[in-house]
Jmol script that loads the backbone (N, CA, C; Angstrom):
load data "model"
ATOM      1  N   UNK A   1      74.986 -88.699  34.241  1.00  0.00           N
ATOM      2  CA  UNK A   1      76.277 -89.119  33.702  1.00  0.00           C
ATOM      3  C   UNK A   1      76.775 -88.011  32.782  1.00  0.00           C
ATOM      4  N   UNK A   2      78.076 -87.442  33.176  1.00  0.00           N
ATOM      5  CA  UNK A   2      78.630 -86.855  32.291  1.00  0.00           C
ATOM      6  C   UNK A   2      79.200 -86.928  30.871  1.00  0.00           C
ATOM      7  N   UNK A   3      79.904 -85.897  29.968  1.00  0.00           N
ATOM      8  CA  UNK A   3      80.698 -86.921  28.747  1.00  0.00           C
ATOM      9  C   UNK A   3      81.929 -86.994  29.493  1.00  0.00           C
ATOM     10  N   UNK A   4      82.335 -86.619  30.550  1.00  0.00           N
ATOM     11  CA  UNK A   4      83.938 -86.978  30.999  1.00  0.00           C
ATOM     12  C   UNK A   4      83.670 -88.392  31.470  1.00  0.00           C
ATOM     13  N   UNK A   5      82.467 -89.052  31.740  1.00  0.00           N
ATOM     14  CA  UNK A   5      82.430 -89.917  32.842  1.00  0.00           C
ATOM     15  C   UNK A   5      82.402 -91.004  31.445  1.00  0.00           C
ATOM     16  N   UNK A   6      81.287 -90.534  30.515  1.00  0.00           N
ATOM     17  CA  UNK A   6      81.280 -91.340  29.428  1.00  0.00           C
ATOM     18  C   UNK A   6      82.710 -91.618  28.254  1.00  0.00           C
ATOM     19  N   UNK A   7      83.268 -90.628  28.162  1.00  0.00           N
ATOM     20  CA  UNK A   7      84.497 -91.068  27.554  1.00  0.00           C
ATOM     21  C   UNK A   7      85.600 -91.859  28.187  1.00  0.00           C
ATOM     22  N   UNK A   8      85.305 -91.364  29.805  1.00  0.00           N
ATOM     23  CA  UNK A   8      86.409 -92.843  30.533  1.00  0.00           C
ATOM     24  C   UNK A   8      85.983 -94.044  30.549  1.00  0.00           C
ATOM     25  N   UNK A   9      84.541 -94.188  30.432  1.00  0.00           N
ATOM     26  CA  UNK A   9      83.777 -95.367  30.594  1.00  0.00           C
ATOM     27  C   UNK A   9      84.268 -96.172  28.828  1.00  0.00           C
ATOM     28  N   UNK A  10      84.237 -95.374  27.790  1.00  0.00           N
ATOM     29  CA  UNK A  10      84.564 -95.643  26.678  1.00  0.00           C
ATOM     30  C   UNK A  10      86.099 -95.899  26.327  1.00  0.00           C
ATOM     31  N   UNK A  11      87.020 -95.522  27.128  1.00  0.00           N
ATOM     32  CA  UNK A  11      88.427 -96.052  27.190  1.00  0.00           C
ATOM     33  C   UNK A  11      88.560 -97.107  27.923  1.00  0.00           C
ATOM     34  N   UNK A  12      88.006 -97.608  29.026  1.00  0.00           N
ATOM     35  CA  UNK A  12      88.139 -98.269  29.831  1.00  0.00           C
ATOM     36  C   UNK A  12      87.640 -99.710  28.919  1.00  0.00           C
ATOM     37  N   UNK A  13      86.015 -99.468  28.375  1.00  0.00           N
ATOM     38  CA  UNK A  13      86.131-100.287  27.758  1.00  0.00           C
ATOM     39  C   UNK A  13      86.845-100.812  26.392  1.00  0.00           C
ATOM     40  N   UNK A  14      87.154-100.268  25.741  1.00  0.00           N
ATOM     41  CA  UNK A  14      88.039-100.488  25.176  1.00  0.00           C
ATOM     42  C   UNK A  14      89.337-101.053  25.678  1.00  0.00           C
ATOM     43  N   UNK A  15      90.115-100.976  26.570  1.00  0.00           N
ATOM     44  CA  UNK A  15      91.003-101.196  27.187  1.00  0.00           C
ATOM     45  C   UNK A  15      91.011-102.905  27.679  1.00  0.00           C
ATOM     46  N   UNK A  16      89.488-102.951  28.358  1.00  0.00           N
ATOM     47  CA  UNK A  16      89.289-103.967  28.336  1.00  0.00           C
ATOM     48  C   UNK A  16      88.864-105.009  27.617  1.00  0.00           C
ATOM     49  N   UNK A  17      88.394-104.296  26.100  1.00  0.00           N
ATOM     50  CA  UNK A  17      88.527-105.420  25.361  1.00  0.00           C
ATOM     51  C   UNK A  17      89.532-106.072  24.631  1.00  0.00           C
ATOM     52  N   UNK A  18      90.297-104.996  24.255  1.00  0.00           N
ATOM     53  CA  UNK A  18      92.106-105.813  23.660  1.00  0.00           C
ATOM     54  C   UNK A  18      92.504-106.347  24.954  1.00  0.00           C
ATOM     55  N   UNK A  19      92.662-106.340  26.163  1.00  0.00           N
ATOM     56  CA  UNK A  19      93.086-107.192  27.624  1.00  0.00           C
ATOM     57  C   UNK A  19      92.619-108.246  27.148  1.00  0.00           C
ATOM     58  N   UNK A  20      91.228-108.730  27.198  1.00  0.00           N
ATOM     59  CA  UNK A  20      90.567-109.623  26.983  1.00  0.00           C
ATOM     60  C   UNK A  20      91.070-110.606  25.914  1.00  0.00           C
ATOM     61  N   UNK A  21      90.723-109.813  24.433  1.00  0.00           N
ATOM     62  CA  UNK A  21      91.396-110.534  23.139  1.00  0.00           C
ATOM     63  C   UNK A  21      92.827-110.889  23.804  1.00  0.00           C
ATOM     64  N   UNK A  22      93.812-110.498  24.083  1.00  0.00           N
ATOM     65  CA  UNK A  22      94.858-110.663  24.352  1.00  0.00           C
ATOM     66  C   UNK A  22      95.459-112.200  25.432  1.00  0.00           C
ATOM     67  N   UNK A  23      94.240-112.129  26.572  1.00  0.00           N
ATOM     68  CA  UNK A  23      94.119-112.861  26.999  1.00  0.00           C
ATOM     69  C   UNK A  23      93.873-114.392  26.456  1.00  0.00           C
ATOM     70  N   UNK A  24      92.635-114.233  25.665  1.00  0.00           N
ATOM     71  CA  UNK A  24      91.932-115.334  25.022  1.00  0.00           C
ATOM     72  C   UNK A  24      92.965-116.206  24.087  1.00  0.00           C
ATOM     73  N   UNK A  25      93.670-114.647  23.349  1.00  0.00           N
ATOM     74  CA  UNK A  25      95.120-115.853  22.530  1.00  0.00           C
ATOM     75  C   UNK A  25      96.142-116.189  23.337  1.00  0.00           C
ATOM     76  N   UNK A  26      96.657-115.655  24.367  1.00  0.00           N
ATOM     77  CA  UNK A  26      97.383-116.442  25.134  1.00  0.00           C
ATOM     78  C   UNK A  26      96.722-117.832  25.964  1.00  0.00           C
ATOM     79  N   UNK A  27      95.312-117.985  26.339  1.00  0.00           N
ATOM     80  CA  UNK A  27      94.647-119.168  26.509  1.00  0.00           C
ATOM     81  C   UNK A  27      94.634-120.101  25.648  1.00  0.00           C
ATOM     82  N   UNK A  28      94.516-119.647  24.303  1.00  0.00           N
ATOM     83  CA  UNK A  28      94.729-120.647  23.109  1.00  0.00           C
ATOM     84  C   UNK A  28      96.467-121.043  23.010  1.00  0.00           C
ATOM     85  N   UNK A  29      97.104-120.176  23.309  1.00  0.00           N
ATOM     86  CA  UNK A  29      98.514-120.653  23.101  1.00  0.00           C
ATOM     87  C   UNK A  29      98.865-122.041  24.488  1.00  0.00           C
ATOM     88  N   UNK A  30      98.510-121.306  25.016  1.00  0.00           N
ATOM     89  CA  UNK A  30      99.011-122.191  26.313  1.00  0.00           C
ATOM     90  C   UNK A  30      98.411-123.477  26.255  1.00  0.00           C
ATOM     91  N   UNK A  31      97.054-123.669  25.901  1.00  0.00           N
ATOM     92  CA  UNK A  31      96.843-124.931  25.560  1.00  0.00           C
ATOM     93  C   UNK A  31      97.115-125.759  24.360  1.00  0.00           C
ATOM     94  N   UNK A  32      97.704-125.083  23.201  1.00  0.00           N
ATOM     95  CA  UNK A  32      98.594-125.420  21.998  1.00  0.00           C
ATOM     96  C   UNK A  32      99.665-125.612  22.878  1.00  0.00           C
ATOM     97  N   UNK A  33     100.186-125.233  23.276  1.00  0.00           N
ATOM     98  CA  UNK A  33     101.093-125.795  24.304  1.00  0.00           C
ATOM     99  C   UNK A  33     101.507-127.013  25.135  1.00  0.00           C
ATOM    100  N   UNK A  34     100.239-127.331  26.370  1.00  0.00           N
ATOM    101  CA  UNK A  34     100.277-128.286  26.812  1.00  0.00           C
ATOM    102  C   UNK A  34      99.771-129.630  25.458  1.00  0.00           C
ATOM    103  N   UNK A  35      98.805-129.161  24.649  1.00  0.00           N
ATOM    104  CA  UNK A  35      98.882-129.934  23.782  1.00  0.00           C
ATOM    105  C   UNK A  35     100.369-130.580  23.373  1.00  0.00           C
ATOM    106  N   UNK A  36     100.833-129.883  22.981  1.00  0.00           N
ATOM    107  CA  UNK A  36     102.164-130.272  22.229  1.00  0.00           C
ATOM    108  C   UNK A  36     102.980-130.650  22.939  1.00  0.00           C
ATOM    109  N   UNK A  37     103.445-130.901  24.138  1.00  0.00           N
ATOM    110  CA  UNK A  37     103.551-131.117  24.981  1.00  0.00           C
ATOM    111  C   UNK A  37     103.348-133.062  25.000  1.00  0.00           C
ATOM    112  N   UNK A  38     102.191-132.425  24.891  1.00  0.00           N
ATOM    113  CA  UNK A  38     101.676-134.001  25.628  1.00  0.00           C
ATOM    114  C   UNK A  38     101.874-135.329  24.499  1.00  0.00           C
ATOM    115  N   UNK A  39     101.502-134.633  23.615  1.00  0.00           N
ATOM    116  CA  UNK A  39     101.713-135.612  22.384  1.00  0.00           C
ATOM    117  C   UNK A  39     103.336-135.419  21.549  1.00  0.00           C
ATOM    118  N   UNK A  40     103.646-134.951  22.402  1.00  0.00           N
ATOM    119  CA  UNK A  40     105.194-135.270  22.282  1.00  0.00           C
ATOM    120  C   UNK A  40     106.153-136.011  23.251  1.00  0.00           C
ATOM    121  N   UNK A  41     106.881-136.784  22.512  1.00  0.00           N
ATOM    122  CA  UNK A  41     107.996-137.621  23.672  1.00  0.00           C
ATOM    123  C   UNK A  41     109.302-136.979  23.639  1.00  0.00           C
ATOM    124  N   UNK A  42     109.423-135.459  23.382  1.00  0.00           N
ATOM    125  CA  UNK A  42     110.898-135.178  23.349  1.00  0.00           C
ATOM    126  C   UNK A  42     111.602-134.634  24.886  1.00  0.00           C
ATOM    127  N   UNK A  43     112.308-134.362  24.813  1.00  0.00           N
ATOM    128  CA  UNK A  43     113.683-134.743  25.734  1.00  0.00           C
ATOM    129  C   UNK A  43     113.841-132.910  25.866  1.00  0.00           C
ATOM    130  N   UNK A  44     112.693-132.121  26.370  1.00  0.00           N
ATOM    131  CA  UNK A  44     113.657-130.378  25.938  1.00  0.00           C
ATOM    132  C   UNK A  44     114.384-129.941  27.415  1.00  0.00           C
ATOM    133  N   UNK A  45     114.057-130.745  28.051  1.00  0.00           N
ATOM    134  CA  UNK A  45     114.694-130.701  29.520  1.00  0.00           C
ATOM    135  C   UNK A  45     116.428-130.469  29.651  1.00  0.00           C
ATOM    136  N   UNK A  46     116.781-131.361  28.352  1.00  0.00           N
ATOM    137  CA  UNK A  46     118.316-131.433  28.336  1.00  0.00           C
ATOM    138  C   UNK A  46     118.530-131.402  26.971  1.00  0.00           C
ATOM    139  N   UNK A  47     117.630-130.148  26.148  1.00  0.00           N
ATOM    140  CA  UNK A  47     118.134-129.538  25.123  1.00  0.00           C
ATOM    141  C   UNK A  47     118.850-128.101  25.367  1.00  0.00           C
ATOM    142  N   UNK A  48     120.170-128.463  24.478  1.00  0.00           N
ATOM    143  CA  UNK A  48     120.736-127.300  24.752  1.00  0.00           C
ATOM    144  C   UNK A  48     120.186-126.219  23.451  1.00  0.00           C
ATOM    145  N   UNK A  49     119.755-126.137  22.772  1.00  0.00           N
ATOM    146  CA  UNK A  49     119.257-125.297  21.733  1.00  0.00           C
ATOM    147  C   UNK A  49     118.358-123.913  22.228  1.00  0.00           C
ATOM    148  N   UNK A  50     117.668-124.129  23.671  1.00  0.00           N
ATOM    149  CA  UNK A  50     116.888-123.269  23.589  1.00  0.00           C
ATOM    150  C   UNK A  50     116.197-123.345  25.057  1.00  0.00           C
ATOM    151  N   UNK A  51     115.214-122.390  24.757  1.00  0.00           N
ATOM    152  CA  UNK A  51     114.283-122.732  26.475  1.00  0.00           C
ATOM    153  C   UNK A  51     113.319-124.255  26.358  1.00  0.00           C
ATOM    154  N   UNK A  52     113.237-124.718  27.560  1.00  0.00           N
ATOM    155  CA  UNK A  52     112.351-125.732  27.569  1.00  0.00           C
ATOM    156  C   UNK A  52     110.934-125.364  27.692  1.00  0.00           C
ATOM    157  N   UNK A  53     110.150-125.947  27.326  1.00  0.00           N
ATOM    158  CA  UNK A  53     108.917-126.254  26.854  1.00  0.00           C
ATOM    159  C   UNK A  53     108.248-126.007  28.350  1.00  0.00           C
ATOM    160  N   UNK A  54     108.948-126.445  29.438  1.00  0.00           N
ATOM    161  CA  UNK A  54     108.307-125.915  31.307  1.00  0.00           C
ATOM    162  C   UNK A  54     108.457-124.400  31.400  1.00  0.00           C
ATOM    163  N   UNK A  55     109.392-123.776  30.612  1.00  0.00           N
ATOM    164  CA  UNK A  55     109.914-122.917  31.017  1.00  0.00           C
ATOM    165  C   UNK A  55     108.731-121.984  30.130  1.00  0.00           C
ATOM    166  N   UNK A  56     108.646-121.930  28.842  1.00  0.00           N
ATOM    167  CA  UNK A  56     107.366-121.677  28.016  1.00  0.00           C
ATOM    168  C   UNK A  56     106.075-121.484  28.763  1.00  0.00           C
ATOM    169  N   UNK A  57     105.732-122.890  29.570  1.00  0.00           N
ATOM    170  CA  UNK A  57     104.607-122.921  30.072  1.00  0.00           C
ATOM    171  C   UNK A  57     104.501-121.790  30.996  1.00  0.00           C
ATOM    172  N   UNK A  58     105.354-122.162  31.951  1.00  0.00           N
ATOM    173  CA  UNK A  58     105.578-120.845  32.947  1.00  0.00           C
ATOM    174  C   UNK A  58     105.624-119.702  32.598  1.00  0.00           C
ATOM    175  N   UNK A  59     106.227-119.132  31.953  1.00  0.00           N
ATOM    176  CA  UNK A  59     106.426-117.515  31.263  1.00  0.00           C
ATOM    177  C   UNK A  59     105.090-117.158  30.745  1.00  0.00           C
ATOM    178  N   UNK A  60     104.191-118.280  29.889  1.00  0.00           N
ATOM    179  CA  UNK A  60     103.329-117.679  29.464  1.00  0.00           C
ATOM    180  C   UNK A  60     101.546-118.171  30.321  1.00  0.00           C
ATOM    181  N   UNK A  61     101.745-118.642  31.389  1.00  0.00           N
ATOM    182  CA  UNK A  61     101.225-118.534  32.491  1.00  0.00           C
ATOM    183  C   UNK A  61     101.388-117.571  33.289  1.00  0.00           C
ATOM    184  N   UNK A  62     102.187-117.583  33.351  1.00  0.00           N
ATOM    185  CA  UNK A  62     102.622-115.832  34.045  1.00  0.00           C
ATOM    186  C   UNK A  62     101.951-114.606  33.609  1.00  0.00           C
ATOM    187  N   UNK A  63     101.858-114.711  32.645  1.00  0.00           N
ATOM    188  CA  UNK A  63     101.382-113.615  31.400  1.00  0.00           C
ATOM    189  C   UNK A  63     100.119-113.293  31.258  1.00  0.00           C
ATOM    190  N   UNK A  64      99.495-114.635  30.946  1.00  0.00           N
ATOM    191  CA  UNK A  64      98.216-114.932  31.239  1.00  0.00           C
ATOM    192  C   UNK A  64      98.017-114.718  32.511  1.00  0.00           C
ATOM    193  N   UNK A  65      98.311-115.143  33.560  1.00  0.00           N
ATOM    194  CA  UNK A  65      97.690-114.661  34.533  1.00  0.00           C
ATOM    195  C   UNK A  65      97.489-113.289  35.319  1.00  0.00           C
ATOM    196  N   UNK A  66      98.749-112.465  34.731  1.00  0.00           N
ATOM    197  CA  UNK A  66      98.718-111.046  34.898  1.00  0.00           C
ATOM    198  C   UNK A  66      97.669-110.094  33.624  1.00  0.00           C
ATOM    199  N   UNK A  67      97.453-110.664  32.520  1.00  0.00           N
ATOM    200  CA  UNK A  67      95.949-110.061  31.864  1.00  0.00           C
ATOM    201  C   UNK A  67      94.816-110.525  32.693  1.00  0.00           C
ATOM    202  N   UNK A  68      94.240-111.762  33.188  1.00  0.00           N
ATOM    203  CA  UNK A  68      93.231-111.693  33.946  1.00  0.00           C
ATOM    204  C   UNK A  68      93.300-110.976  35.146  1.00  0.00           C
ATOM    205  N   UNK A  69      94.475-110.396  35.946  1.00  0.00           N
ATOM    206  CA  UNK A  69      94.244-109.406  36.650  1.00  0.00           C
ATOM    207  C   UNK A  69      93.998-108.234  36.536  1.00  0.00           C
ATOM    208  N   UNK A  70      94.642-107.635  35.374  1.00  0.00           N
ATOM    209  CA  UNK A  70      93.507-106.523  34.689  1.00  0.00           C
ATOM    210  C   UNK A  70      92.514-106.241  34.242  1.00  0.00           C
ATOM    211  N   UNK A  71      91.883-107.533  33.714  1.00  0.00           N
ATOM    212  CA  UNK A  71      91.055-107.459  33.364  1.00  0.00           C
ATOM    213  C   UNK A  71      90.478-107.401  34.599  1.00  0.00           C
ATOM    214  N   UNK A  72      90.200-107.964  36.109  1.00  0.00           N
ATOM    215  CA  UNK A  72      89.244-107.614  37.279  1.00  0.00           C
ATOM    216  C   UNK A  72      89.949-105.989  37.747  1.00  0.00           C
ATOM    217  N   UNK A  73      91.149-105.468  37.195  1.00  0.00           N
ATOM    218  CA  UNK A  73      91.357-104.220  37.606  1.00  0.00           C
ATOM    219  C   UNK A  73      90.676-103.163  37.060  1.00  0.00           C
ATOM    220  N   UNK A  74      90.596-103.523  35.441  1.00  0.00           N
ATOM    221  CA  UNK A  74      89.657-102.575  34.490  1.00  0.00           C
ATOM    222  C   UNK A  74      88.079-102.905  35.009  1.00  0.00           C
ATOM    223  N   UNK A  75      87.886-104.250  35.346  1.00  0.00           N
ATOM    224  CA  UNK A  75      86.683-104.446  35.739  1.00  0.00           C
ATOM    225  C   UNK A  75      85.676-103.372  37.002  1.00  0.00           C
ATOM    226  N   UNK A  76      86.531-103.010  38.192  1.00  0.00           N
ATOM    227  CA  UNK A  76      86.560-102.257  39.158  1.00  0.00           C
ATOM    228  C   UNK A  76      86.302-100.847  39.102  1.00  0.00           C
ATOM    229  N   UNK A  77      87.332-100.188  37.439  1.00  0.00           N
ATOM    230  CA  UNK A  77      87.745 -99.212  37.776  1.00  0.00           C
ATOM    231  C   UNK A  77      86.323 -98.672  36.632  1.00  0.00           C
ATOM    232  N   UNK A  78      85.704 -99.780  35.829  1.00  0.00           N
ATOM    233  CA  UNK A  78      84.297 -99.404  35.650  1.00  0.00           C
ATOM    234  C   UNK A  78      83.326 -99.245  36.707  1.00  0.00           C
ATOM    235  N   UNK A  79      83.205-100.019  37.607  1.00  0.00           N
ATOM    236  CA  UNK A  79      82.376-100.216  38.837  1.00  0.00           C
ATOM    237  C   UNK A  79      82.556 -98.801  39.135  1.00  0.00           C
ATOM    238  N   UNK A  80      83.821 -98.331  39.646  1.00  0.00           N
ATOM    239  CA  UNK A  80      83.963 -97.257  40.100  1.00  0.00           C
ATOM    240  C   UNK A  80      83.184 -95.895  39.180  1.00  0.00           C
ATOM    241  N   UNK A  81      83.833 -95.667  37.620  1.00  0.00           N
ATOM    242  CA  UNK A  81      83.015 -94.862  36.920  1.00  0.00           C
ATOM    243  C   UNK A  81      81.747 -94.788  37.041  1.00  0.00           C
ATOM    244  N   UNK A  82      81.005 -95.857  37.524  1.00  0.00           N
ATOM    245  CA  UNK A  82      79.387 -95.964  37.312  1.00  0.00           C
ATOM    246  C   UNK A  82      79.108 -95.505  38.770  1.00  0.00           C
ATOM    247  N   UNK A  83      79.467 -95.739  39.780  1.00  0.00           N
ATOM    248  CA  UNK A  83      79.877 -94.732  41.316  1.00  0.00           C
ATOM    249  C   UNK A  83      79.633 -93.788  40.814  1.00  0.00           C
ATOM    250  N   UNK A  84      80.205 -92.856  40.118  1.00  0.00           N
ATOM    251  CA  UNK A  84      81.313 -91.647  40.698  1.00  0.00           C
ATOM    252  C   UNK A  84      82.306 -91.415  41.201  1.00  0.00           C
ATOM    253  N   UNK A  85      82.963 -93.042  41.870  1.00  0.00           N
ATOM    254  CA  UNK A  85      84.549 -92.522  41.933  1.00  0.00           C
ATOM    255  C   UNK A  85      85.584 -92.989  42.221  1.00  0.00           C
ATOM    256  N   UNK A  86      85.366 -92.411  40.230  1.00  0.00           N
ATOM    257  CA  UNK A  86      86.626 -93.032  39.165  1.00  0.00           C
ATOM    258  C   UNK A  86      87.598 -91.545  39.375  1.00  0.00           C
ATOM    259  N   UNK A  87      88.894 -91.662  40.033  1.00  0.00           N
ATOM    260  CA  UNK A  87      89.499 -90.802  40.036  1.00  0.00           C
ATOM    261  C   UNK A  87      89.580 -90.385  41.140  1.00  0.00           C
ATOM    262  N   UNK A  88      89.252 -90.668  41.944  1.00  0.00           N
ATOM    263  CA  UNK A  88      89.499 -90.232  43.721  1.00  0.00           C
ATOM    264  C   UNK A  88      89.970 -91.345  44.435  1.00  0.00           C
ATOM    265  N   UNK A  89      90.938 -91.065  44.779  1.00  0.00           N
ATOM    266  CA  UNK A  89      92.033 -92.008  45.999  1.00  0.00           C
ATOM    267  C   UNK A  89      91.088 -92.817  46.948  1.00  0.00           C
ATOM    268  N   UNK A  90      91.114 -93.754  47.242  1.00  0.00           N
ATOM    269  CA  UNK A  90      90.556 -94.648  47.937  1.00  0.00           C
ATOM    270  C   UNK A  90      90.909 -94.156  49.249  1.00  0.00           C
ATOM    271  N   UNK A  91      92.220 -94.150  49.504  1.00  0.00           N
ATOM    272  CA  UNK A  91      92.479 -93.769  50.717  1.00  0.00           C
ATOM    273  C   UNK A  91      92.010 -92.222  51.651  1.00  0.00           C
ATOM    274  N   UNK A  92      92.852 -91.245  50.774  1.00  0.00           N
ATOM    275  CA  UNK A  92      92.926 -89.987  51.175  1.00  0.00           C
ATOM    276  C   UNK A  92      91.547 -89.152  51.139  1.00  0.00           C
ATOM    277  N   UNK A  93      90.977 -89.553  49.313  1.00  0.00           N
ATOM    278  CA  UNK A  93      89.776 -89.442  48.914  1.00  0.00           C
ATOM    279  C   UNK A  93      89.970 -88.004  47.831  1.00  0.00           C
ATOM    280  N   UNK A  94      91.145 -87.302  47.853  1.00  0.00           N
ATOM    281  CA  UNK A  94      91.752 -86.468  47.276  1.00  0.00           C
ATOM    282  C   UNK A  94      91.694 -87.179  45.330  1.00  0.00           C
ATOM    283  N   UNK A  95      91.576 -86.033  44.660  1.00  0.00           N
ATOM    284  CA  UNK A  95      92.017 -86.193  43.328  1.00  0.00           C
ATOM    285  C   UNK A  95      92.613 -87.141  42.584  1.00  0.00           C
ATOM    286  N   UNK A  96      92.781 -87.989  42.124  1.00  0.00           N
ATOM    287  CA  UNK A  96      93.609 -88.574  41.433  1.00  0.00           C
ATOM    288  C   UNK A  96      94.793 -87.981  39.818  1.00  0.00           C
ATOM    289  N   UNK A  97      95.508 -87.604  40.116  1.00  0.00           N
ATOM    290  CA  UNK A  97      96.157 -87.012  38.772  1.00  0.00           C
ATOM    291  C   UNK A  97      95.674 -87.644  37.881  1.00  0.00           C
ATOM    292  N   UNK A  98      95.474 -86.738  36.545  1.00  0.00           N
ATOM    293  CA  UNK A  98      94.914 -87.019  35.069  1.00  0.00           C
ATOM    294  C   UNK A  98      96.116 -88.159  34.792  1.00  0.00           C
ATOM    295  N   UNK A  99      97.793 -87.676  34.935  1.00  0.00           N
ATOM    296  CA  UNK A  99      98.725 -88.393  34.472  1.00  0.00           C
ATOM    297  C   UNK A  99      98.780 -89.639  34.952  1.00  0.00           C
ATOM    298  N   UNK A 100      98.426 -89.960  36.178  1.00  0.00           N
ATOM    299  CA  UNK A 100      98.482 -91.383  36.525  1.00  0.00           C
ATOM    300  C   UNK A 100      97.018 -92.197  35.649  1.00  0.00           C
ATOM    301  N   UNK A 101      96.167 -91.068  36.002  1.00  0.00           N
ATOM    302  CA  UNK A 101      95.109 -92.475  35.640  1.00  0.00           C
ATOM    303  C   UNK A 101      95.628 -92.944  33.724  1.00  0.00           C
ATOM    304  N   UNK A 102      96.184 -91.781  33.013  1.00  0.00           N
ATOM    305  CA  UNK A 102      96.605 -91.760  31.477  1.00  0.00           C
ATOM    306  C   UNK A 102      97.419 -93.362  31.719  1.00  0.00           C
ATOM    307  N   UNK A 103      98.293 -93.290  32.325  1.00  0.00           N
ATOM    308  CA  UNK A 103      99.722 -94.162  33.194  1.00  0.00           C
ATOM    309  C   UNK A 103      98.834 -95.715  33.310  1.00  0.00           C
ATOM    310  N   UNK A 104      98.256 -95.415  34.166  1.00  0.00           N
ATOM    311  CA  UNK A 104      98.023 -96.647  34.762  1.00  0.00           C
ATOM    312  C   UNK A 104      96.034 -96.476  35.026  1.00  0.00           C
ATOM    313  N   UNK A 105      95.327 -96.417  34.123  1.00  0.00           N
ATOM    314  CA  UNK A 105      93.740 -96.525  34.049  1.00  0.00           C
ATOM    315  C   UNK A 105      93.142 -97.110  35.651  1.00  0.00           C
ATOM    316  N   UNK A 106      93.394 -97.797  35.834  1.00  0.00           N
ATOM    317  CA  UNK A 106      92.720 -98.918  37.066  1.00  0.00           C
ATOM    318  C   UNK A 106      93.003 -98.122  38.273  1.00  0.00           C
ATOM    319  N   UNK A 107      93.605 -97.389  38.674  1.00  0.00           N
ATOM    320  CA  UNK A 107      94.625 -96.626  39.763  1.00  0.00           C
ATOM    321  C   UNK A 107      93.357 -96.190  40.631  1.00  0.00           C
ATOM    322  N   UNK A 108      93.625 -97.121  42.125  1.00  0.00           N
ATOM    323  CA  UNK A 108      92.909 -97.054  43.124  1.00  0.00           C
ATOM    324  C   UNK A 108      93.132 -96.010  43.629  1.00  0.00           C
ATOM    325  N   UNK A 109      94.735 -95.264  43.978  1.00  0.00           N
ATOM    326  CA  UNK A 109      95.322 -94.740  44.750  1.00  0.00           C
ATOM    327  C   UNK A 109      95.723 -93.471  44.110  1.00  0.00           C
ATOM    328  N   UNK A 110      96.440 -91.909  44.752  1.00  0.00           N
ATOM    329  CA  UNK A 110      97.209 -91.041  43.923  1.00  0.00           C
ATOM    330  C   UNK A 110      98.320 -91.711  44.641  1.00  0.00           C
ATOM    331  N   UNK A 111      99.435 -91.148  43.843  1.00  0.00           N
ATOM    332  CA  UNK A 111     100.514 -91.022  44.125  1.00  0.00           C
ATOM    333  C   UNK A 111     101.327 -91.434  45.251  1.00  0.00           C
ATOM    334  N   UNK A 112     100.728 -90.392  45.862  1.00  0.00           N
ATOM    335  CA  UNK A 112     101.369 -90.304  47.405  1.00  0.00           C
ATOM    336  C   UNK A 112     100.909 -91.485  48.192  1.00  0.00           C
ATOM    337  N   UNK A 113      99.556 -91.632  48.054  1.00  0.00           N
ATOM    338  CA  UNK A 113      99.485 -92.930  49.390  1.00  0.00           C
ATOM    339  C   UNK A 113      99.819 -94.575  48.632  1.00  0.00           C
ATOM    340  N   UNK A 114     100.239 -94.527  46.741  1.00  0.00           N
ATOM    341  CA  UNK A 114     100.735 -95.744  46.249  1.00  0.00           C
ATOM    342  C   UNK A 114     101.844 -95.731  46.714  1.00  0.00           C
ATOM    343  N   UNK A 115     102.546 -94.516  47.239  1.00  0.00           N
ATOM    344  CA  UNK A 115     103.669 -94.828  47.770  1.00  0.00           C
ATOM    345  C   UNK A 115     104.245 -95.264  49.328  1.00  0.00           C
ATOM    346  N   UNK A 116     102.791 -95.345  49.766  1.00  0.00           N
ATOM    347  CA  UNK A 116     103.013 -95.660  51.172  1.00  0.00           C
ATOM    348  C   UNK A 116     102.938 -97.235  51.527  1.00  0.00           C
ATOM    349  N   UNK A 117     102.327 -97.610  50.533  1.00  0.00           N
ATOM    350  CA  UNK A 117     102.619 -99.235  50.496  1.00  0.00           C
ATOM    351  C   UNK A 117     103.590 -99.885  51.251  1.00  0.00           C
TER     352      UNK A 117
END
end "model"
wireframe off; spacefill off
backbone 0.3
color backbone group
């Protein structure tokens, strides 16, 4: 193991642990949520003041559910570091730019074949 391999391994985790924290309080919110929710009888369906309380749920379900996908993306892109290869295109098998992985850490792909999608 290298220190290049070890300092990505050391961003990555890191990366994945604020994902994580981040996650965990939006799990606590969302169920402060349905809590409140439930033990409430109000009417926000046909409040005009603001967003409704479905609409809350949703947005921050949404949210939540796009950190637990990073988190199995950061999860991978360790798998991969402990490989050897963190930074080579899945596809092509070519390089991965420094700037993308800076961009976007998890990055299966370079460039060119994310764009062939």
């Amino acid at each position: 193991m290298n220190r290049d391999n070890d300092s990505v391994r050391a961003a990555l985790l890191r990366l994945r642990a604020e994902t994580e924290a981040q996650a965990a309080a939006m799990d606590g919110d969302l169920r402060s949520l349905f809590e409140a929710s439930r033990s409430s009888n109000a009417d926000d369906e046909h409040d005009p003041e603001g967003s409704t309380i479905a609409f809350e749920r949703a947005q921050l379900t949404a949210v939540l559910e796009a950190a637990r996908r990073r988190l199995a993306e950061l999860d991978v892109a360790l798998q991969r570091v402990n490989a050897g290869t963190y930074g080579v295109c899945e596809r092509c098998s070519r390089p991965i730019p420094a700037e993308r992985l800076v961009a976007r850490p998890s990055a299966r792909t370079c460039v060119a074949c994310a764009s062939q999608r």
